[in-house]
C-alpha positions as CSV (number, residue, x, y, z in Angstrom):
1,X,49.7,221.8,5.1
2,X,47.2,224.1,6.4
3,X,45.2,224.2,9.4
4,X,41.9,224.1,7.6
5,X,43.7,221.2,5.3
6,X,43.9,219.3,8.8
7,X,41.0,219.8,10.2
8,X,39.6,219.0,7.1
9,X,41.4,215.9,6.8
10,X,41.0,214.9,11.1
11,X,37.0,215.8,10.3
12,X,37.6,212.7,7.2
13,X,38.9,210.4,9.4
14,X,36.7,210.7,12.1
15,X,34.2,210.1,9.6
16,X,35.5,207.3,8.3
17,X,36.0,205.5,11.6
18,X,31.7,206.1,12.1
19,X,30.6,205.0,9.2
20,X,33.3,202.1,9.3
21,X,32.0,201.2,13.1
22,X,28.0,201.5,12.0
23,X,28.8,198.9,8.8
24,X,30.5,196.9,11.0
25,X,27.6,197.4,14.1
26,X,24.9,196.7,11.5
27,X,26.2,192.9,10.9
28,X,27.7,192.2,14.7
29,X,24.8,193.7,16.7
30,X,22.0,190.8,15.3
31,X,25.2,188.2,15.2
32,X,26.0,188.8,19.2
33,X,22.4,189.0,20.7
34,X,21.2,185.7,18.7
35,X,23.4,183.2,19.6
36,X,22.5,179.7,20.1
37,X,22.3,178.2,23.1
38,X,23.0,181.0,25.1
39,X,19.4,183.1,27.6
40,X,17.9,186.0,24.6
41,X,15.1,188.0,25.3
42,X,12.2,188.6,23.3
43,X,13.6,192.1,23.0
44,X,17.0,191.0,21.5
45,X,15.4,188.9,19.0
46,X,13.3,191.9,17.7
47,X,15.7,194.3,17.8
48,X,17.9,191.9,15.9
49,X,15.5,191.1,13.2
50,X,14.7,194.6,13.2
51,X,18.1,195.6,12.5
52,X,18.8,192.4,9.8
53,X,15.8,193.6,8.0
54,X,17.5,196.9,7.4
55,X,21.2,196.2,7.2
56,X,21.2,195.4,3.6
57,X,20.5,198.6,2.1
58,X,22.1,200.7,5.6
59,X,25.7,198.7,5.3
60,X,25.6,199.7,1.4
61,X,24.8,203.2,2.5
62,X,27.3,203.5,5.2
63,X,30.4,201.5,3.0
64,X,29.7,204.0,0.3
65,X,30.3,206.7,2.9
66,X,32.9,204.9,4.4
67,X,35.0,204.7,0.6
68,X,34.0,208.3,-0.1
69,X,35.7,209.4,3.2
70,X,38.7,206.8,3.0
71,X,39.2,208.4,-0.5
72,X,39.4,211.9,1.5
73,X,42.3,210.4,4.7
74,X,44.1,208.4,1.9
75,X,45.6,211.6,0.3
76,X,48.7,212.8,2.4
77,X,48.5,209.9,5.0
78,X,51.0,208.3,6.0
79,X,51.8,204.2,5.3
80,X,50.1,203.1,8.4
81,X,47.3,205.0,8.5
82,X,46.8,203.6,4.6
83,X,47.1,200.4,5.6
84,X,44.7,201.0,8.5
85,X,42.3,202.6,6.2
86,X,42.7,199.6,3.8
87,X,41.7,196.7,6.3
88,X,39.6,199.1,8.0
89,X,37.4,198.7,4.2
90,X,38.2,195.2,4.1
91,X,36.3,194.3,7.0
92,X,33.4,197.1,5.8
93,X,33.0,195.5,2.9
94,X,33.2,191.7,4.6
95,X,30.3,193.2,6.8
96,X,28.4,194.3,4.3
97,X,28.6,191.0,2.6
98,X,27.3,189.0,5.5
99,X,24.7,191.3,6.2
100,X,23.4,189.7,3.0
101,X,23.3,186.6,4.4
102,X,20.8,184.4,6.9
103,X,24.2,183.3,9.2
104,X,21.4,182.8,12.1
105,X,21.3,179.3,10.0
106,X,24.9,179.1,9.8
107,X,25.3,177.2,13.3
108,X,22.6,174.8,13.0
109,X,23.4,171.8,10.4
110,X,20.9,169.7,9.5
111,X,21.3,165.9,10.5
112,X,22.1,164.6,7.1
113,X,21.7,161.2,7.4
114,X,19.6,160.7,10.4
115,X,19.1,156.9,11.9
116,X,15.7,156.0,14.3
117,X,16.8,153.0,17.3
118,X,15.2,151.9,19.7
119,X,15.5,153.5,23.3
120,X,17.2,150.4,24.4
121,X,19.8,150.5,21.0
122,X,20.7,154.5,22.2
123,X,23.9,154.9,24.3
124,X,23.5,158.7,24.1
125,X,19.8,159.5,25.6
126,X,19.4,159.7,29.3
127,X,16.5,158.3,31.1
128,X,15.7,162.0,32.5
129,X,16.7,163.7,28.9
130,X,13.7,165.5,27.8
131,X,11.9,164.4,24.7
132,X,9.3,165.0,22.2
133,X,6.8,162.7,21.5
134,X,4.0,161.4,18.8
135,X,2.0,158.8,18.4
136,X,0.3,158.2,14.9
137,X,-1.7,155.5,14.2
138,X,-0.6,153.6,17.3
139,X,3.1,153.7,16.5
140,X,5.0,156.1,18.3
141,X,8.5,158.0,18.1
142,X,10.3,160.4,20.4
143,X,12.7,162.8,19.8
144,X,15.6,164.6,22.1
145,X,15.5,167.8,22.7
146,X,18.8,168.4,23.5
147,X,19.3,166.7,19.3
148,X,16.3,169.2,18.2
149,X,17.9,171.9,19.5
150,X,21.0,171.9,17.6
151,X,19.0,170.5,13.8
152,X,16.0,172.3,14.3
153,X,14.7,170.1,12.5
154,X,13.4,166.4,11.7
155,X,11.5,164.7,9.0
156,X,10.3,161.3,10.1
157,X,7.2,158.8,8.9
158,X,5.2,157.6,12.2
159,X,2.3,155.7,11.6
160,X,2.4,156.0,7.9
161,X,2.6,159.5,8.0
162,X,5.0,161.8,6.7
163,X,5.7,164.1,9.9
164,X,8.0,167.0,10.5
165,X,9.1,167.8,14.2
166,X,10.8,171.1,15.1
167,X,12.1,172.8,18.3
């Protein structure tokens, strides 16, 4: 093989691994900074959303590159570096996937058969556990926040009144 051959193929490769790291980047980077239950800054979030926004069209750019330039190392590699280059468009391709997806979602399940007690019926609400409360038409209702915080969500009647309350 030539030198320019090699150099040629070495350029490839290095290729490959960028465009391989920026798919993946483009689905971990919003995936690590929101994480639930765990201190994000207003700036994480933006740059997060900013970055989801995008991903679908950039992670279809980039695995395109990154087949193009796998196409380029496969010829004249050797097994390993095949295999490498196969998982290494596996995972591409898996990243490109999710970056299709709303996985933010992913970790918080709705309650799918929620049941209302009294505070005096719960075993599993402190007296100092923080809760949100309503009062409609003189009935009231309070929810945990710690609960809230994993569902997101609950839909509730109070007073006659269909309600929703969110954290």
């Amino acid at each position: 093989m030539t030198r320019s051959a090699v150099v040629r193929r070495s350029t490839a490769g290095l290729l490959f691994l960028l465009a391989f790291i920026v798919t993946v980047a483009f689905f971990m980077i919003p995936a690590w900074f929101i994480q639930p239950f765990r201190p994000q800054t207003g700036r994480m979030i933006d740059v997060s959303y900013a970055i989801k926004r995008v991903s679908p069209i950039l992670t279809l750019i980039t695995l395109a590159a990154a087949l193009y330039l796998a196409s380029r190392v496969w010829r004249g590699a050797r097994w390993w570096t095949r295999i490498g280059v196969v998982l290494a468009v596996l995972i591409a391709g898996g990243a490109t996937f999710l970056a299709r997806k709303n996985y933010f979602e992913w970790g918080f399940n709705p309650l799918p058969h929620g049941t209302y007690a009294s505070l005096a019926q719960t075993t599993f609400v402190d007296a100092k556990d923080m809760v949100l409360g309503v009062t409609v038409n003189g009935e009231s209702a309070a929810y945990p926040v710690r609960q809230l915080a994993y569902h997101h969500v609950v839909q509730d009647i109070v007073g006659g009144v269909p309600i929703v309350v969110t954290y």
